[in-house]
C-alpha positions as CSV (number, residue, x, y, z in Angstrom):
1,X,96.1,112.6,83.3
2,X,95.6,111.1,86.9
3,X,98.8,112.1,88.9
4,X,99.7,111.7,92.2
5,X,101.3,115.1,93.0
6,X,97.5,116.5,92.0
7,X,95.5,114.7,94.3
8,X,94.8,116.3,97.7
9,X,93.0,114.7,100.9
10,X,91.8,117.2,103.7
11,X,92.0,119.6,101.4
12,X,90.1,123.4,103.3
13,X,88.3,126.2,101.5
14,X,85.5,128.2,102.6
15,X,84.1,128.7,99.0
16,X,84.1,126.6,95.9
17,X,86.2,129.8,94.7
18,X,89.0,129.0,97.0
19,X,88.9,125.1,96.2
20,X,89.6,126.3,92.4
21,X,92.0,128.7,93.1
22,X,94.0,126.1,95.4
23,X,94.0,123.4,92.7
24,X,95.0,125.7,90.0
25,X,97.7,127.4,91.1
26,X,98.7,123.9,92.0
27,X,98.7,123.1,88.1
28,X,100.2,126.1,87.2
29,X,103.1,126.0,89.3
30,X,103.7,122.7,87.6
31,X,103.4,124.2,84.1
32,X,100.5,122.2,83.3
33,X,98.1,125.2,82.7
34,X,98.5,128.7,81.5
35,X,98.2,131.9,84.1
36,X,94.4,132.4,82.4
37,X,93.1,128.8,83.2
38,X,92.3,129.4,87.2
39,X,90.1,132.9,86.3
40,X,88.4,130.6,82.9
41,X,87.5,127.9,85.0
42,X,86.0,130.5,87.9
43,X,84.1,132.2,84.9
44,X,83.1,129.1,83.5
45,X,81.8,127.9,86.9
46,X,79.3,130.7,86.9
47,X,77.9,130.2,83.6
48,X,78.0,126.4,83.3
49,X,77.9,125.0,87.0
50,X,79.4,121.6,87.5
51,X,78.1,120.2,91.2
52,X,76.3,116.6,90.9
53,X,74.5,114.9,93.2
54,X,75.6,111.2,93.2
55,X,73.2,109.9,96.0
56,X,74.7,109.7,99.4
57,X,77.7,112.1,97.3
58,X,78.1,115.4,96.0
59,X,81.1,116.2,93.3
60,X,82.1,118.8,91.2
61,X,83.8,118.7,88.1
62,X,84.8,122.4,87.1
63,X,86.9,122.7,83.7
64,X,87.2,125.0,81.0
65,X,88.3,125.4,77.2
66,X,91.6,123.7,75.9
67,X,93.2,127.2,75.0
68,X,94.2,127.6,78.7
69,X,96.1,124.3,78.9
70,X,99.4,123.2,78.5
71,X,99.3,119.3,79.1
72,X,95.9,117.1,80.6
73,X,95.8,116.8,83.9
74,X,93.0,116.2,86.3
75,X,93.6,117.5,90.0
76,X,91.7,115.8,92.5
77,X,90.7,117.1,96.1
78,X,89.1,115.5,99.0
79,X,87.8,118.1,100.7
80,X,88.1,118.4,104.4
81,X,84.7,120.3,104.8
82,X,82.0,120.4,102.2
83,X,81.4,123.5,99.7
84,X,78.9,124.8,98.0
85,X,79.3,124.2,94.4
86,X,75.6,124.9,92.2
87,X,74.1,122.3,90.6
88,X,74.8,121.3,86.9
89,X,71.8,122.5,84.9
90,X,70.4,124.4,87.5
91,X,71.0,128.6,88.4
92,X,70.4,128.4,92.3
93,X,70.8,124.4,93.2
94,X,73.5,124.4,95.9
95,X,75.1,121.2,96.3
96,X,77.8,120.5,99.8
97,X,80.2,119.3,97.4
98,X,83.2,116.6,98.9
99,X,85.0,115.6,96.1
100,X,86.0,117.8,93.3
101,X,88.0,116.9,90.2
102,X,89.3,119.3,88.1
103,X,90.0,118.8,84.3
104,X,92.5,120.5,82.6
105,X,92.1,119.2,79.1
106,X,94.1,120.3,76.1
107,X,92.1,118.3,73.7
108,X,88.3,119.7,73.0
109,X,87.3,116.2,71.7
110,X,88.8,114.3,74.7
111,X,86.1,116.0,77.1
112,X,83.2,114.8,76.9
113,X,84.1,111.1,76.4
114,X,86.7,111.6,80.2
115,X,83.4,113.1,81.7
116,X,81.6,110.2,80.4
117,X,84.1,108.0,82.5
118,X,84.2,110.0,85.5
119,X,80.1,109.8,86.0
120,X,80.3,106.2,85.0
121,X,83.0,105.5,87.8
122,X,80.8,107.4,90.1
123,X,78.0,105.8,89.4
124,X,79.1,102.6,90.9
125,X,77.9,103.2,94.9
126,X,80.9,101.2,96.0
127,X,83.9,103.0,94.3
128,X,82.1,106.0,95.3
129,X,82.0,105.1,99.1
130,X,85.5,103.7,98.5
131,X,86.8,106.5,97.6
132,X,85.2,108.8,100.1
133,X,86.6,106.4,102.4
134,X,90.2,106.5,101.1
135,X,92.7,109.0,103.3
136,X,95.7,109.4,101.4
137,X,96.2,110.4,98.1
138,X,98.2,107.3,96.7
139,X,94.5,105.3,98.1
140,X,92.7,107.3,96.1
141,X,95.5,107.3,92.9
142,X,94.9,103.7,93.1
143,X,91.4,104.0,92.4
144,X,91.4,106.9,90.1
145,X,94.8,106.2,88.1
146,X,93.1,104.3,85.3
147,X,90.3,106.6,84.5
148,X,91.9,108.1,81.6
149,X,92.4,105.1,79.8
150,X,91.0,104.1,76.8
């Protein structure tokens, strides 16, 4: 689901909106999503946020339901300035998220088990520094490209 063509370094946004929008319309132009998945992951962001703080780290993880994918991908973006994404469980949190991965996952049951990889991978302080670190995309490929795996 890691691929190189849909991770991003420097990537600039004001908003967490913008960030979302950037990454898929990147997807979609590569046929990986439907046109419906960038507005279902914005709407789904506002119900269900996805911002984590990982000590030092913020992240986001926004996604949304299977029916607006074509093919799994994850699109990756090392952001160039910190956004505000809110914090997951909370309604008014704000997190300066800047690292955001974005799932696009066609199979409901695969979720929650890649979510359960992602937070385990960035819960180790030195792959997260690593990877903050890292300034090109095939760096942080490297250290992402196995995360699907089983």
């Amino acid at each position: 689901m890691i691929h190189k063509e849909f991770i991003f370094t420097e990537l600039e946004g004001s908003s967490k909106e913008q960030i979302i929008t950037q990454l898929a319309d990147r997807l979609l132009a590569a046929g990986y999503v439907k046109d419906t998945y960038r507005n279902a992951v914005l709407d789904r962001e506002k119900e269900y946020p996805t911002g984590l703080s990982l000590g030092e780290y913020c992240i986001a993880i926004p996604h949304t339901f299977a029916a607006h994918v074509n093919q799994p991908a994850i699109a990756v973006a090392k952001l160039k300035n910190p956004v505000s994404f809110v914090e997951m469980g909370s309604a008014d949190t704000a997190l300066d998220v800047s690292l955001v991965m974005m799932m696009a996952i066609s199979n409901p049951e695969e979720q929650v088990g890649l979510l359960k990889k992602i937070l385990r991978l960035f819960s180790d302080e030195d792959i997260l520094k690593t990877l903050m670190e890292s300034s090109t995309s095939s760096e942080l490929y490297e250290l992402l490209r196995h995360i699907d795996e089983p």
